[in-house]
NUGUMAR-816723 format. One record per atom (N, C-alpha, C, O, CB): residue in one letter; x, y negated, z negated; chain; atom name. Coordinates in Angstrom, 2 decimals. Atoms other than C-alpha are relative to their C-alpha. Glycine has a CB too. Layout:
BEGIN
<aa:a&xx:X&yy:Y&zz:Z&ch:A&at:CA> .
...
This chain:
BEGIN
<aa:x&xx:-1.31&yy:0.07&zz:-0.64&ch:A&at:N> .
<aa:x&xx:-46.07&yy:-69.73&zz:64.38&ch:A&at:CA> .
<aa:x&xx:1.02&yy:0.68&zz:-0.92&ch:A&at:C> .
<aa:x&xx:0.94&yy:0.46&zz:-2.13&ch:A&at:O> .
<aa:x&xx:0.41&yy:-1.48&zz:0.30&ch:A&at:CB> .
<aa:x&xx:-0.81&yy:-0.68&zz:0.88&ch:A&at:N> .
<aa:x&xx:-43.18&yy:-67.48&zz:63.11&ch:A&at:CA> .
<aa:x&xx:0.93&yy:-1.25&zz:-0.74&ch:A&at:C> .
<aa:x&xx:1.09&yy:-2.47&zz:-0.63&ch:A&at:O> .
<aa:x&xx:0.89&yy:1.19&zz:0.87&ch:A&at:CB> .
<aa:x&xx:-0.98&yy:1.25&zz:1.25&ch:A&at:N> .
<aa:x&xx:-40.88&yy:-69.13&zz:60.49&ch:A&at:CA> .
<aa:x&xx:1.23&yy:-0.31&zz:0.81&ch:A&at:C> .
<aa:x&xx:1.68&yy:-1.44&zz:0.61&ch:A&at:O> .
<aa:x&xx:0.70&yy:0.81&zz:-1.88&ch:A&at:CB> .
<aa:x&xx:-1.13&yy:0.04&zz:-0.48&ch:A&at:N> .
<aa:x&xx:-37.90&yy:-68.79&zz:62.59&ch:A&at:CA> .
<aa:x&xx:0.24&yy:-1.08&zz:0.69&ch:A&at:C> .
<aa:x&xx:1.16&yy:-1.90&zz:0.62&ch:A&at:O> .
<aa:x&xx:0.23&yy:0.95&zz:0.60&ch:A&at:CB> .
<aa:x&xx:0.14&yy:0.62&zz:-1.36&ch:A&at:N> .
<aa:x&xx:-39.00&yy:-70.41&zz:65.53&ch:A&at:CA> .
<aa:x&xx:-0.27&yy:-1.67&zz:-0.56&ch:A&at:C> .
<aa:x&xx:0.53&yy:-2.54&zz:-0.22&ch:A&at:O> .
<aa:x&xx:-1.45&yy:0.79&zz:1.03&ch:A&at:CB> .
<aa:x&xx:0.22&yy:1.22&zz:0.97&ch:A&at:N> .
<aa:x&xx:-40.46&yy:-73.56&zz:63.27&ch:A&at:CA> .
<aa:x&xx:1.12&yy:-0.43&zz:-0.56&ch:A&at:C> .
<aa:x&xx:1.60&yy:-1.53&zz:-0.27&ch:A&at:O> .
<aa:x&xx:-0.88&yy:0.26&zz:-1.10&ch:A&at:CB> .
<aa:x&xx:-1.70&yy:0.97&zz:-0.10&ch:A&at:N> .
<aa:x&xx:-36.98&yy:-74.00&zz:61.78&ch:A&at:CA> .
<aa:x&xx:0.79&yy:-0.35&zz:1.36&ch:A&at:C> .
<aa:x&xx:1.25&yy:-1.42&zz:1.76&ch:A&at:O> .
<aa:x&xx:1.28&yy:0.94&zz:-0.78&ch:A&at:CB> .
<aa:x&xx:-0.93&yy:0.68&zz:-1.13&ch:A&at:N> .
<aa:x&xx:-35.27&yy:-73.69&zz:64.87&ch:A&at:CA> .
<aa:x&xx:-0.44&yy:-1.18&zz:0.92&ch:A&at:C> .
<aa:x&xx:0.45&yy:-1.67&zz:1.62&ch:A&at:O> .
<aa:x&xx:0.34&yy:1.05&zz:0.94&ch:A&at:CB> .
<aa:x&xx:0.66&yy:1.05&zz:-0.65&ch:A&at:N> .
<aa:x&xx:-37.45&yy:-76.37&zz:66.51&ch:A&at:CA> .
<aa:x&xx:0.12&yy:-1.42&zz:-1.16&ch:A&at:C> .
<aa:x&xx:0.10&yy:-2.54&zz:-0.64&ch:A&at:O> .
<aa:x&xx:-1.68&yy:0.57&zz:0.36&ch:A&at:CB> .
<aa:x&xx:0.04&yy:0.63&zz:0.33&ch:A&at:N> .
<aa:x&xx:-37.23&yy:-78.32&zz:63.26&ch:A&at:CA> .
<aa:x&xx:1.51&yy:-0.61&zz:0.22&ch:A&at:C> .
<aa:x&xx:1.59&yy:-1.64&zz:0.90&ch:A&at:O> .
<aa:x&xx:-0.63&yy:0.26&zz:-0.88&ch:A&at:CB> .
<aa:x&xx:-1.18&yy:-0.48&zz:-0.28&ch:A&at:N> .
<aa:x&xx:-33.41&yy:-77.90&zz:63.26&ch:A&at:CA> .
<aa:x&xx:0.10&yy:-0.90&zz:1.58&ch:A&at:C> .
<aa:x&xx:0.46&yy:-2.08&zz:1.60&ch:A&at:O> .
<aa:x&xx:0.03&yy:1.83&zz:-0.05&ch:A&at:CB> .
<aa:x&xx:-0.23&yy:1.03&zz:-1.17&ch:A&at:N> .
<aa:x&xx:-33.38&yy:-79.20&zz:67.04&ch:A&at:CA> .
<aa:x&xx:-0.55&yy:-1.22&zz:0.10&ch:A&at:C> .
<aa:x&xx:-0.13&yy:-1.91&zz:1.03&ch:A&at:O> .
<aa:x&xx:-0.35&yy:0.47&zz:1.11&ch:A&at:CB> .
<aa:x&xx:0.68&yy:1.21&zz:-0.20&ch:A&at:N> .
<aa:x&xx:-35.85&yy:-82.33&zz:66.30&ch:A&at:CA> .
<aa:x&xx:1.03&yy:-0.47&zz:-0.72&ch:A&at:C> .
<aa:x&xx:1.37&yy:-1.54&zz:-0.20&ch:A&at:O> .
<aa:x&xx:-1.51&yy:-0.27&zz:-0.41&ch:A&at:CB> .
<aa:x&xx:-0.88&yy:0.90&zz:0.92&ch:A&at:N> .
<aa:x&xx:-33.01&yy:-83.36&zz:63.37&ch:A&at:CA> .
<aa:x&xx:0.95&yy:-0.43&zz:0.73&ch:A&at:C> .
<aa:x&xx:1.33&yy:-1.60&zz:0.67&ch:A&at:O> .
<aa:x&xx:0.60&yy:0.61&zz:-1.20&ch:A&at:CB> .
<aa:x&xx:-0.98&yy:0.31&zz:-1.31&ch:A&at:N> .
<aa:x&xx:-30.45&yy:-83.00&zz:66.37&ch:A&at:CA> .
<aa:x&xx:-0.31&yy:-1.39&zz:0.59&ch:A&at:C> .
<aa:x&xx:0.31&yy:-2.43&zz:0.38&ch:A&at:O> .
<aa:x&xx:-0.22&yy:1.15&zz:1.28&ch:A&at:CB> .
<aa:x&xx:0.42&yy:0.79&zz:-0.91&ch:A&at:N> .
<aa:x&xx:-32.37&yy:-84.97&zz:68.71&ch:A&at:CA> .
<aa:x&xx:0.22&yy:-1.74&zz:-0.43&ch:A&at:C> .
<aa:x&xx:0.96&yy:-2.67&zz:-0.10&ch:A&at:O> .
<aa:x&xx:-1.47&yy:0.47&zz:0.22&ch:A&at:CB> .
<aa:x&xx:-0.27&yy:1.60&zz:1.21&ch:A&at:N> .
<aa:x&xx:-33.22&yy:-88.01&zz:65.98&ch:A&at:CA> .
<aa:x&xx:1.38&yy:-0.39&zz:-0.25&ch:A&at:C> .
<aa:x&xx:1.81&yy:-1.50&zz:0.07&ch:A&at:O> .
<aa:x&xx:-0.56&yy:0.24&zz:-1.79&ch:A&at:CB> .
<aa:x&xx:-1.52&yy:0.13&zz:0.36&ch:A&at:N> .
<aa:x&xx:-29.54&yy:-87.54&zz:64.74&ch:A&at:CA> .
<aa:x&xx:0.66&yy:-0.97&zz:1.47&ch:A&at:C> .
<aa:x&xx:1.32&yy:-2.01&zz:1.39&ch:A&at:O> .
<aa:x&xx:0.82&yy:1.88&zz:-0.19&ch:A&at:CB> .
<aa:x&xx:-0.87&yy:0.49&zz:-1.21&ch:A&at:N> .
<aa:x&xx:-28.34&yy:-88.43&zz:68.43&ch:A&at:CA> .
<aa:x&xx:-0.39&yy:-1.12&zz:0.69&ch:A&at:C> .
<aa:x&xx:0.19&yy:-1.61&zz:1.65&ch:A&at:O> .
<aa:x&xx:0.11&yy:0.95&zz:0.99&ch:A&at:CB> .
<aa:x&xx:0.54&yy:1.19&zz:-0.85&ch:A&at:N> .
<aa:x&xx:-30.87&yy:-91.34&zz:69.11&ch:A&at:CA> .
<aa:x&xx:0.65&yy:-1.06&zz:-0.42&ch:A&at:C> .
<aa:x&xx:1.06&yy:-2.00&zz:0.26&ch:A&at:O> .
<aa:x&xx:-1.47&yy:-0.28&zz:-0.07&ch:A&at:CB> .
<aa:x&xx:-0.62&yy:0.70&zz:0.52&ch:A&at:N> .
<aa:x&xx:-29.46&yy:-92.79&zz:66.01&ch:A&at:CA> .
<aa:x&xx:1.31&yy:-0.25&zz:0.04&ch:A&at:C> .
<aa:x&xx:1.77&yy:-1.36&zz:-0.21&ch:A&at:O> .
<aa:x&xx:-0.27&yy:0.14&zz:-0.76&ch:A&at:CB> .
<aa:x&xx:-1.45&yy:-0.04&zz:-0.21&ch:A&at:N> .
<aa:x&xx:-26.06&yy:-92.08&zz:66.54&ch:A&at:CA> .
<aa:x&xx:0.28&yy:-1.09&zz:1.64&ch:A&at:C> .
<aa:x&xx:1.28&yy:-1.78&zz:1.81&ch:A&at:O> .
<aa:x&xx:0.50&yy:1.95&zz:0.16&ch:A&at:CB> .
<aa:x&xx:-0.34&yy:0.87&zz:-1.46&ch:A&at:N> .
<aa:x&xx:-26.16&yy:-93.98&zz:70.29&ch:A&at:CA> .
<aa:x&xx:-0.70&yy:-1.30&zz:-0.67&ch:A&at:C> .
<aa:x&xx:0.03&yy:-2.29&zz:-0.77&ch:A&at:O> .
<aa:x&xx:-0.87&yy:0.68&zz:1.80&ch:A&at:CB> .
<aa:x&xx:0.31&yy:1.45&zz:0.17&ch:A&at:N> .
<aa:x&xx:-28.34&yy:-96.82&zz:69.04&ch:A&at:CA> .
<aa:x&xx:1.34&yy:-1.05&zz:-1.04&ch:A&at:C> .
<aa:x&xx:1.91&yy:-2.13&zz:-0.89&ch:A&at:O> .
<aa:x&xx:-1.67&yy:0.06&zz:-0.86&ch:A&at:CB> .
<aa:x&xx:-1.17&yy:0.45&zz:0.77&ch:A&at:N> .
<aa:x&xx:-25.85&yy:-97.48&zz:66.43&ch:A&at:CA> .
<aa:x&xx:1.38&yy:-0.34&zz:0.14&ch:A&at:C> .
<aa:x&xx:2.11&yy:-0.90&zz:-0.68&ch:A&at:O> .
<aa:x&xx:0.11&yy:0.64&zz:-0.64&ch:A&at:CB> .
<aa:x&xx:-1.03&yy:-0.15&zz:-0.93&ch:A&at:N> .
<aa:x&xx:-23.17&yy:-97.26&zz:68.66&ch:A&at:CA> .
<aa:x&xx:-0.10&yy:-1.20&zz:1.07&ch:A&at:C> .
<aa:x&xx:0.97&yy:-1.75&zz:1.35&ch:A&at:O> .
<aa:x&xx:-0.10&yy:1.44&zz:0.65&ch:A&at:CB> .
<aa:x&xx:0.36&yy:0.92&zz:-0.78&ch:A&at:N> .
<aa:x&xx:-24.65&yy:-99.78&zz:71.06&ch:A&at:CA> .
<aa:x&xx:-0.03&yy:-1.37&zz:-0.86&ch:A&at:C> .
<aa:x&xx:0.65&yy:-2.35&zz:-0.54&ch:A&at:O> .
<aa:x&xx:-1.27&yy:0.41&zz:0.64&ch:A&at:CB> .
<aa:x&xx:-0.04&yy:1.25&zz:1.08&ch:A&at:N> .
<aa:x&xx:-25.47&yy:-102.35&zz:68.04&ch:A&at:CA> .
<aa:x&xx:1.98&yy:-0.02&zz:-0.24&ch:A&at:C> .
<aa:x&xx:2.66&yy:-1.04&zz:-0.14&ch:A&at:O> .
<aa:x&xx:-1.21&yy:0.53&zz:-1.92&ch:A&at:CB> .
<aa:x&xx:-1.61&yy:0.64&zz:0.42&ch:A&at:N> .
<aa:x&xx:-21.56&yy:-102.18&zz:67.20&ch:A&at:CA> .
<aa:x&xx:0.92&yy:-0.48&zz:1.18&ch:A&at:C> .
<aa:x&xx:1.83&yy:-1.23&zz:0.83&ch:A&at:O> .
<aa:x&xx:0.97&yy:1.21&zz:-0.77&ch:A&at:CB> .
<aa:x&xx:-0.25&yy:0.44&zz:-0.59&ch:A&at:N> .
<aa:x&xx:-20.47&yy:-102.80&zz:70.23&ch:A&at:CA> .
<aa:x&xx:-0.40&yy:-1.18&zz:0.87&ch:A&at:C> .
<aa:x&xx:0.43&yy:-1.54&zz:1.70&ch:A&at:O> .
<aa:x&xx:0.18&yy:0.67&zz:0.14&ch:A&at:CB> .
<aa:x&xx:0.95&yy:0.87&zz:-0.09&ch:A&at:N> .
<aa:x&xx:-22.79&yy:-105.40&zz:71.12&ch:A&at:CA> .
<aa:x&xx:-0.89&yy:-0.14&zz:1.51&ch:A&at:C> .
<aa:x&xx:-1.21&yy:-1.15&zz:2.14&ch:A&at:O> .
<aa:x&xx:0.70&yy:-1.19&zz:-0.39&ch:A&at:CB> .
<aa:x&xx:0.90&yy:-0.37&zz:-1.09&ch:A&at:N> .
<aa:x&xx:-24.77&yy:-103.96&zz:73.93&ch:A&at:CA> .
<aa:x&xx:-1.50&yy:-0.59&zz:-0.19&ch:A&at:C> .
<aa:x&xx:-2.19&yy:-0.98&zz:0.75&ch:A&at:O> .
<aa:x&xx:-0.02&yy:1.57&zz:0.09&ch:A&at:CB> .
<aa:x&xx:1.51&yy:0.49&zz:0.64&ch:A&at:N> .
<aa:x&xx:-28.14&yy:-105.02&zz:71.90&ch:A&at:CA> .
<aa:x&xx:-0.03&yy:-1.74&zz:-0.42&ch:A&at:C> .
<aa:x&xx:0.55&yy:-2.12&zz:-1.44&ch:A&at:O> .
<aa:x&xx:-0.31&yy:1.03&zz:-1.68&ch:A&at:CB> .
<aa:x&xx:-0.07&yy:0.95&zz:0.08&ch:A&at:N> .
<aa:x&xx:-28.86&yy:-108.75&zz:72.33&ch:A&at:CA> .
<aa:x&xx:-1.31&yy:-0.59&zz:-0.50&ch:A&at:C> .
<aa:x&xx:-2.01&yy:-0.05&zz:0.36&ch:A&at:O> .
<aa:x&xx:0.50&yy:-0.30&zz:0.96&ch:A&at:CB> .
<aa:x&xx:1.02&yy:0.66&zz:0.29&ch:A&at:N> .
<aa:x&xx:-31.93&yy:-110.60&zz:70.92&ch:A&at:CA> .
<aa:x&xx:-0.24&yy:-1.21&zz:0.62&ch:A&at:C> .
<aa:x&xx:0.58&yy:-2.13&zz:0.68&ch:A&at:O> .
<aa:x&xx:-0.02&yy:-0.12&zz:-1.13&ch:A&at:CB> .
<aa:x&xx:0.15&yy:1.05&zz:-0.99&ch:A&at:N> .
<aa:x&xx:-34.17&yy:-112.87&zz:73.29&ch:A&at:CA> .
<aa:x&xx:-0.75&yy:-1.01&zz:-1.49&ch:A&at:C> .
<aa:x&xx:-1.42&yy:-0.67&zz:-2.46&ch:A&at:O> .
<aa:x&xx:-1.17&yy:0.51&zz:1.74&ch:A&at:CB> .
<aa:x&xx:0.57&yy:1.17&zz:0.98&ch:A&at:N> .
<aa:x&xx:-34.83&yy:-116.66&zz:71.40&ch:A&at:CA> .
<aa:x&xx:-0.70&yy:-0.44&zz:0.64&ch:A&at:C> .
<aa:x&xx:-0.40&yy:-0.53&zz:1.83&ch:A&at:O> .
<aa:x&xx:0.74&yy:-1.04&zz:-0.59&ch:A&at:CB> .
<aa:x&xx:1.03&yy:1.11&zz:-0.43&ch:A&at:N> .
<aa:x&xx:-37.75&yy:-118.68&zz:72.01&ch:A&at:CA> .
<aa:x&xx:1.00&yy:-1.49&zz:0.00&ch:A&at:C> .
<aa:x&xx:1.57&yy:-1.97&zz:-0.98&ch:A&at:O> .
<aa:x&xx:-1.50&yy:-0.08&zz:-1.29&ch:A&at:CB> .
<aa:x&xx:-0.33&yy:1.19&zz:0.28&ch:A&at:N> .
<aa:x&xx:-36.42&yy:-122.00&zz:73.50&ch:A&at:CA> .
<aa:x&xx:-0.37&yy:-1.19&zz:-0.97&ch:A&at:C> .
<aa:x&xx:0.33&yy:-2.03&zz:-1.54&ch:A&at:O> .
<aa:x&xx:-0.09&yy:-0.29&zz:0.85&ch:A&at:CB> .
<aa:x&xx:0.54&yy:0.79&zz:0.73&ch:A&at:N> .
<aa:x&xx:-38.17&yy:-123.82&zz:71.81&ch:A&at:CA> .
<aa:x&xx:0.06&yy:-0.20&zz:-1.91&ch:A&at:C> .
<aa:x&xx:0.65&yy:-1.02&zz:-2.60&ch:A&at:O> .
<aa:x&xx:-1.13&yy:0.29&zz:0.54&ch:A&at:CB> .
<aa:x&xx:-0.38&yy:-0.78&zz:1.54&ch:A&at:N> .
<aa:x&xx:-38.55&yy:-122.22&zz:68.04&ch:A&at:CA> .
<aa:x&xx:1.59&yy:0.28&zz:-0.40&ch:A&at:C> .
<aa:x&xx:2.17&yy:-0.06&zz:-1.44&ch:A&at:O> .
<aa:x&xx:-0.72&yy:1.63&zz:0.00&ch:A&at:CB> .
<aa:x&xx:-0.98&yy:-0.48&zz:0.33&ch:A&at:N> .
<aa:x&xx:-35.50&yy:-120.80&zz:68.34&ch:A&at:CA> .
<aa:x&xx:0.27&yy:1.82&zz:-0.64&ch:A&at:C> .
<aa:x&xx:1.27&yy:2.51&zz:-0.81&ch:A&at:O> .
<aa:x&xx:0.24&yy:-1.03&zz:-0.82&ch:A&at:CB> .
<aa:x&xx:0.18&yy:-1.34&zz:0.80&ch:A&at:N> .
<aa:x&xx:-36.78&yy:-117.42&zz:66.73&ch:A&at:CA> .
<aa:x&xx:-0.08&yy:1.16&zz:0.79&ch:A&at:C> .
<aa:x&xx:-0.51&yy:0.90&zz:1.91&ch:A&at:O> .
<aa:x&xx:-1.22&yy:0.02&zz:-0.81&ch:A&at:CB> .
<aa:x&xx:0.49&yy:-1.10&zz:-0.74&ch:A&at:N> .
<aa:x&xx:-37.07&yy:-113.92&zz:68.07&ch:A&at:CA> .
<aa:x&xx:-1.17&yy:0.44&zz:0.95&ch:A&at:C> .
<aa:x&xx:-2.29&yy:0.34&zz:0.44&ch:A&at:O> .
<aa:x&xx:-0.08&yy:0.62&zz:-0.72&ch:A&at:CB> .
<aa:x&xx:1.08&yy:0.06&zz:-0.42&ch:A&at:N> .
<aa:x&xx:-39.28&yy:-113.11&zz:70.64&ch:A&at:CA> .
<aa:x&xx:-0.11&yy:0.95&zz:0.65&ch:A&at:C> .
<aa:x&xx:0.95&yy:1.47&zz:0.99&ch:A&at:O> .
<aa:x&xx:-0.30&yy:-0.93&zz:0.48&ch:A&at:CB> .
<aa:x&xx:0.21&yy:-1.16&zz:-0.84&ch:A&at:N> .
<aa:x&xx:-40.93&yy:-110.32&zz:72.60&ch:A&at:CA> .
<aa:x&xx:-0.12&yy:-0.45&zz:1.71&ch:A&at:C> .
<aa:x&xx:-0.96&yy:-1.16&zz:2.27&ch:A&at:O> .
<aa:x&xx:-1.42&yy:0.74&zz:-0.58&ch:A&at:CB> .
<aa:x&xx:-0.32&yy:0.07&zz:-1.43&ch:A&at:N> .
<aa:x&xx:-39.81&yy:-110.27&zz:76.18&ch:A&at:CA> .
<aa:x&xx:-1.31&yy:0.30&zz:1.18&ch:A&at:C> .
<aa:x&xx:-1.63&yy:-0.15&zz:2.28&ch:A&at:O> .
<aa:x&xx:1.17&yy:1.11&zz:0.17&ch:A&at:CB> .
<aa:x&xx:1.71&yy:-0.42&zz:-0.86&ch:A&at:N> .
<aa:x&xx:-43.21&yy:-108.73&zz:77.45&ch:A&at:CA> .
<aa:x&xx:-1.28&yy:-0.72&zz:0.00&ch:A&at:C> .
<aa:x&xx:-2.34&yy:-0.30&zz:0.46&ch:A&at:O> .
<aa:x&xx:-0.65&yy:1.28&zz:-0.55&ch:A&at:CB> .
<aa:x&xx:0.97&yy:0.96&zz:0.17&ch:A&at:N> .
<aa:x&xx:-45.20&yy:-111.71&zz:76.65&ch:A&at:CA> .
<aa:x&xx:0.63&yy:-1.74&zz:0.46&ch:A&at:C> .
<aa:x&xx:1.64&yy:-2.40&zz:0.20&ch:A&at:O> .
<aa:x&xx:-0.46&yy:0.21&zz:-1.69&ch:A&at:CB> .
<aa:x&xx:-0.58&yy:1.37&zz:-0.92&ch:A&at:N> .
<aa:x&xx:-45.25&yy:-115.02&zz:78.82&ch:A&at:CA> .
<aa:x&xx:0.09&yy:-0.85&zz:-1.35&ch:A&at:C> .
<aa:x&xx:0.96&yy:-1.70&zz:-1.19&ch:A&at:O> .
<aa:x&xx:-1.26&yy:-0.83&zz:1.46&ch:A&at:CB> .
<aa:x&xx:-0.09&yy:1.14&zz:0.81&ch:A&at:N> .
<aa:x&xx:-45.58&yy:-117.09&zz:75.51&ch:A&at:CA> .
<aa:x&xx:0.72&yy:0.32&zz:-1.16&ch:A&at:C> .
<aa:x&xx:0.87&yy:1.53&zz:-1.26&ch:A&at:O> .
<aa:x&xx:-1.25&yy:-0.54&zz:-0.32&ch:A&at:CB> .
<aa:x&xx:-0.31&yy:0.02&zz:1.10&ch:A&at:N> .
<aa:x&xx:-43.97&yy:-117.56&zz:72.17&ch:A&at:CA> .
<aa:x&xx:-1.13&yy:0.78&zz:-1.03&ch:A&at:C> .
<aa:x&xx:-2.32&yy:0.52&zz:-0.84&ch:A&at:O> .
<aa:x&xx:0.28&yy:-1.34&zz:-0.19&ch:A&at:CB> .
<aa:x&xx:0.88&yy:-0.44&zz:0.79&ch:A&at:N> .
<aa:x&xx:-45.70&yy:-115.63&zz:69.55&ch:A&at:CA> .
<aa:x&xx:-0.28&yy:-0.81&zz:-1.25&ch:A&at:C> .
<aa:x&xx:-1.25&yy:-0.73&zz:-2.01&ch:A&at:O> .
<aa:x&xx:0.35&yy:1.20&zz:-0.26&ch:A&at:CB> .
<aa:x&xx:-0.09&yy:0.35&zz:1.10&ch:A&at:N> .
<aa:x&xx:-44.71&yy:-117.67&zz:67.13&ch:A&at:CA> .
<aa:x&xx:-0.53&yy:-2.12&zz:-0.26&ch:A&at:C> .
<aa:x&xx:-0.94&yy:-2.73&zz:-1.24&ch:A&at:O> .
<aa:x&xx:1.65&yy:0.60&zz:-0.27&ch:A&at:CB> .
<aa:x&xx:-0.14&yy:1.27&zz:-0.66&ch:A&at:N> .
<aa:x&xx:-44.85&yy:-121.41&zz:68.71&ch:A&at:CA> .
<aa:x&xx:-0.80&yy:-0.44&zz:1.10&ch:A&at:C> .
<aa:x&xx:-0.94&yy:-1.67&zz:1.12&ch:A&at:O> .
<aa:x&xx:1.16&yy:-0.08&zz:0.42&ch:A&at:CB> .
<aa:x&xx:0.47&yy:-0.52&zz:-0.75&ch:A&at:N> .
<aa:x&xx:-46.75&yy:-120.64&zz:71.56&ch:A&at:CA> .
<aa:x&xx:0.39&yy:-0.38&zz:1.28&ch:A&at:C> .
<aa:x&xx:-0.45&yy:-0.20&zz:2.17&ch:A&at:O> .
<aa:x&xx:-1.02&yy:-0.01&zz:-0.25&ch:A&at:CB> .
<aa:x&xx:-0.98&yy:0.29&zz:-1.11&ch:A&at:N> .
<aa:x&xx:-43.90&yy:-121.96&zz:74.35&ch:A&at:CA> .
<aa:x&xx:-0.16&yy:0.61&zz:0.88&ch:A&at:C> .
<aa:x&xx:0.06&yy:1.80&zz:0.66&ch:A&at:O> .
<aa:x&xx:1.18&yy:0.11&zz:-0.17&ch:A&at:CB> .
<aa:x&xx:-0.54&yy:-0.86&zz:-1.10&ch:A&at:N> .
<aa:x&xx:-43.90&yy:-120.76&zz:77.56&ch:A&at:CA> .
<aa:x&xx:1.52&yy:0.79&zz:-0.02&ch:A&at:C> .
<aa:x&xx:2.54&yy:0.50&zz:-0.63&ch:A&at:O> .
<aa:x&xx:-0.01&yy:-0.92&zz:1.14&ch:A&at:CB> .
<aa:x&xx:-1.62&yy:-0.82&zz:0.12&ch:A&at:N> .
<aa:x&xx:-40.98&yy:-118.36&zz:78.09&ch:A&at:CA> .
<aa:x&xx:0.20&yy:-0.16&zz:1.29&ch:A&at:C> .
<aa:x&xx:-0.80&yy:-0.10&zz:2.00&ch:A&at:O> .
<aa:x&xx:0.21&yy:1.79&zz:-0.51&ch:A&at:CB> .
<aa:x&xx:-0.47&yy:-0.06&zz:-1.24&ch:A&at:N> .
<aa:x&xx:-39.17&yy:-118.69&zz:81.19&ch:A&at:CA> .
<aa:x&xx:0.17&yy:1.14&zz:0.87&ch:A&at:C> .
<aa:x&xx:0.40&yy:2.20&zz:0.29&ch:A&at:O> .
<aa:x&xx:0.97&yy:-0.48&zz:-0.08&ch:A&at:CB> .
<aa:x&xx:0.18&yy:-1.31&zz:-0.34&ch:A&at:N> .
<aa:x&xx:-39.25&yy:-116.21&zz:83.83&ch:A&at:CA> .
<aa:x&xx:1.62&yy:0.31&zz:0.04&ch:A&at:C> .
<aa:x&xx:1.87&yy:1.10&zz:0.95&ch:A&at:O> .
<aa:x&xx:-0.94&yy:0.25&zz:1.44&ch:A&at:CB> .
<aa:x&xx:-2.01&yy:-0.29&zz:0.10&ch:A&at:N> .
<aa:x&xx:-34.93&yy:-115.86&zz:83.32&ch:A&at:CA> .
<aa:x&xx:-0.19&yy:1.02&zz:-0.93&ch:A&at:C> .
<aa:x&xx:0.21&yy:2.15&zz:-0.63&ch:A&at:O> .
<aa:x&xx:1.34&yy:-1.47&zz:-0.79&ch:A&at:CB> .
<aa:x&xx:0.06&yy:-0.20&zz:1.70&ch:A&at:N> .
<aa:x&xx:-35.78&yy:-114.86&zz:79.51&ch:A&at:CA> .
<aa:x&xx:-0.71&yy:1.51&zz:0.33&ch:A&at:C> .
<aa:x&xx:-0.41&yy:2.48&zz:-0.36&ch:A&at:O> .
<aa:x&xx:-1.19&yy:-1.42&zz:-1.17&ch:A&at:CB> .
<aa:x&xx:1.05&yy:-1.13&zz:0.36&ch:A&at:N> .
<aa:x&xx:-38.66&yy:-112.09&zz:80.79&ch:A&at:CA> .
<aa:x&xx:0.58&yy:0.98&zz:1.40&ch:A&at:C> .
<aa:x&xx:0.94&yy:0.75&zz:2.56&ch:A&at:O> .
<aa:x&xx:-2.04&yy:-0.62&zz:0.00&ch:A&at:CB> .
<aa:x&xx:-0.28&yy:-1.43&zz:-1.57&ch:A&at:N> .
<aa:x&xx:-37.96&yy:-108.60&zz:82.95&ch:A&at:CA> .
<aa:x&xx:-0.58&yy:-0.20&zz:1.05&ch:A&at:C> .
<aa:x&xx:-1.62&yy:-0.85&zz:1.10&ch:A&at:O> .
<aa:x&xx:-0.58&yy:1.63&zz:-0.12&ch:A&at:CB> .
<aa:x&xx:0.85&yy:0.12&zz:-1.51&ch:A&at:N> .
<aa:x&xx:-38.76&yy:-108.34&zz:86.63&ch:A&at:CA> .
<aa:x&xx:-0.88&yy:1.11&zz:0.14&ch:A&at:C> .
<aa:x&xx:-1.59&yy:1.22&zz:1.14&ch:A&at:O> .
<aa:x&xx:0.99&yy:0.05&zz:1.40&ch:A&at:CB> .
């Protein structure tokens, strides 16, 4: 691959990254980004799983995506 073309592609991936971080960061300060708690535990939990990972609680279907 020519050299040119390899920077300019690297060059647009730093863009890209630059702008995922720049919106996520942007969303965390404004507080668009919320963290789901295990009732139970109380601790962080992954939304894509019916149970506690940590506790092993049912999660409610409110708590998990449709």
């Amino acid at each position: 691959m020519d050299p040119l073309v390899r920077d300019a592609l690297e060059v647009l991936l730093v863009i890209a990254v630059g702008g995922i971080l720049w919106s996520a960061i942007g969303r965390l300060r404004r507080g668009e980004v919320s963290v789901v708690r295990c009732p139970s535990c109380g601790r962080a939990v992954s939304r894509a799983y019916e149970r506690c990972g940590h506790c092993g609680a049912a999660m409610d279907q409110m708590d998990r995506p449709q």
